[in-house]
C-alpha positions in Angstrom: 0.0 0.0 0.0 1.4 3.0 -1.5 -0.7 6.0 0.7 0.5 9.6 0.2 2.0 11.6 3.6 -1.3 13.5 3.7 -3.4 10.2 4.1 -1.3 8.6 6.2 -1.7 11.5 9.0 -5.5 11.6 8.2 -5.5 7.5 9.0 -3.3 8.0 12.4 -5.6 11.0 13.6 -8.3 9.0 13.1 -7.0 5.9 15.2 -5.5 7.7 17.7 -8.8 10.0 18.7 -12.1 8.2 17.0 -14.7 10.8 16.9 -18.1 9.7 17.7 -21.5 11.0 16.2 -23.6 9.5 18.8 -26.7 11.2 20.0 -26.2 12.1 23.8 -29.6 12.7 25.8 -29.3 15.9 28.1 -30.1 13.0 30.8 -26.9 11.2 30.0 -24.8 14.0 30.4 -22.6 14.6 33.0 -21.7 17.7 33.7 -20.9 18.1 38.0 -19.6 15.6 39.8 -21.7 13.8 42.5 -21.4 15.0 45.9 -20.0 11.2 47.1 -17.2 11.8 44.2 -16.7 15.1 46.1 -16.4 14.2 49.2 -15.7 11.0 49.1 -17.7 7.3 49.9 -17.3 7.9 53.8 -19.2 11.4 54.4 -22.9 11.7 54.1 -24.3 13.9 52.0 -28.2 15.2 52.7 -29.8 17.1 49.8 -33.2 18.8 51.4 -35.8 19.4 48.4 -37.5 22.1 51.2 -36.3 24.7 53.4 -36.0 23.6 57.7 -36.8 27.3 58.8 -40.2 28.7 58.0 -40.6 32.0 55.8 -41.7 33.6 59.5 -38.3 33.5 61.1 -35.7 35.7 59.6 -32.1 34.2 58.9 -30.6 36.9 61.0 -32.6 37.5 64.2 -33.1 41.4 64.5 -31.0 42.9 67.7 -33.3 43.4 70.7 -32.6 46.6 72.9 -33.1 46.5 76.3 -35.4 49.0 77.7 -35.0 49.6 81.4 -35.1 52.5 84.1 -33.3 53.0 87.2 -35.7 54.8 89.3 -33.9 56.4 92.8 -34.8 55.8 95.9 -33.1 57.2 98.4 -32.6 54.0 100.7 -31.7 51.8 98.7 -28.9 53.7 96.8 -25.0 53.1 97.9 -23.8 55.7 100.1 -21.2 58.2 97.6 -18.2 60.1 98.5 -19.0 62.9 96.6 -21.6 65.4 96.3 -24.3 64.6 94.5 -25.7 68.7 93.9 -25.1 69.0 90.1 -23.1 72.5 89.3 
């Protein structure tokens, strides 16, 4: 077999990667790996189709202030070493 240099290359291209004209389903496809791949066979993986915390409940709880008074009584105050007139 006498082949000329160009269809020798065109033979060895076509060995070395075969292309393939097979019909892939969007199913089929691969295109993340799976969460065991990820993290390995060992850890256990929970994927939740639904939410834990109601839609009532914020993520981020708001920051409460607390409201107080101090009302003065003269008893029950701690003695002070200074004078208490304000000047």
């Amino acid at each position: 077999m006498n082949f000329p240099l160009k269809d020798f290359y065109n033979i060895v291209v076509l060995l070395t990667f075969p292309s393939s004209t097979a019909v892939v389903l969007h199913e089929d496809k691969k295109y993340y790996p799976s969460a065991s791949e990820v993290y390995g066979p060992e850890v256990e993986t929970l994927v939740e189709e639904e939410d834990a915390q109601p839609l009532t409940e914020p993520i981020v709880q708001p920051v409460k202030k607390s409201k107080f008074q101090h009302v003065e009584q003269g008893e029950e105050l701690p003695e002070a070493s200074f004078d208490g007139y304000y000047r």
